[in-house]
N, C-alpha and C positions, 0 to 999 in steps of 0.2 A: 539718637533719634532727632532727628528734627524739629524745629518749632510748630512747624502745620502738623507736622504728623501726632507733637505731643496734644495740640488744642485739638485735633479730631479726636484722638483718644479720649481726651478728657470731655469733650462735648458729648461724644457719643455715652461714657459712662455716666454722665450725667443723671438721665433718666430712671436708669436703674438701680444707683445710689440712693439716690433722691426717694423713691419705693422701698429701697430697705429702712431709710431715716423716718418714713411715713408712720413706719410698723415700728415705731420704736427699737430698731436695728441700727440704728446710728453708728454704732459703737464696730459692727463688719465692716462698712462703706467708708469708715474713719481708718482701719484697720486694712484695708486694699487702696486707700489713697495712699497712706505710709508706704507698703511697700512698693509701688507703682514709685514713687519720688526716690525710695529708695534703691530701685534698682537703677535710675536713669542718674542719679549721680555717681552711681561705682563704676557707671560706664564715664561718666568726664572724667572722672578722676586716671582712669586709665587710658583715656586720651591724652592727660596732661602727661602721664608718666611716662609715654611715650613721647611727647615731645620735647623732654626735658632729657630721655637719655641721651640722645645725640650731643646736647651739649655736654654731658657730664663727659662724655667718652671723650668728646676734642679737648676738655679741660685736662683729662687725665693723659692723651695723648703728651698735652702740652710741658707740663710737668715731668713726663719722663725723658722727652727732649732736652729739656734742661739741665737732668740732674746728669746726664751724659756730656 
């Protein structure tokens, strides 16, 4: 996700969070920011881990070149 995209999301949830926190619900609003943060980083992570296996794979290529 994007950076505008993540500050619209969290702008817009704002409001509504903010109402459950009013009502002494803090504690759901604290409980959907976690997983909201936590789904948006198992997606980096899996962007990382995609850009890391191409290197693995030339590394691995490289090494069997060698041992030949």
């Amino acid at each position: 996700m994007k950076t505008n995209h993540t500050l619209l999301v969290l702008i817009i949830a704002a409001w509504p969070l903010y109402y459950l926190y009013q009502h002494q619900l803090g504690a759901i609003s604290f409980l959907l920011l976690a997983i909201f943060f936590l789904v948006k980083a198992i997606k980096e992570l899996k962007m990382l881990k995609k850009e890391n296996k191409p290197d693995d794979c030339q590394k691995d290529c490289e090494k069997n070149q060698a041992k030949q």
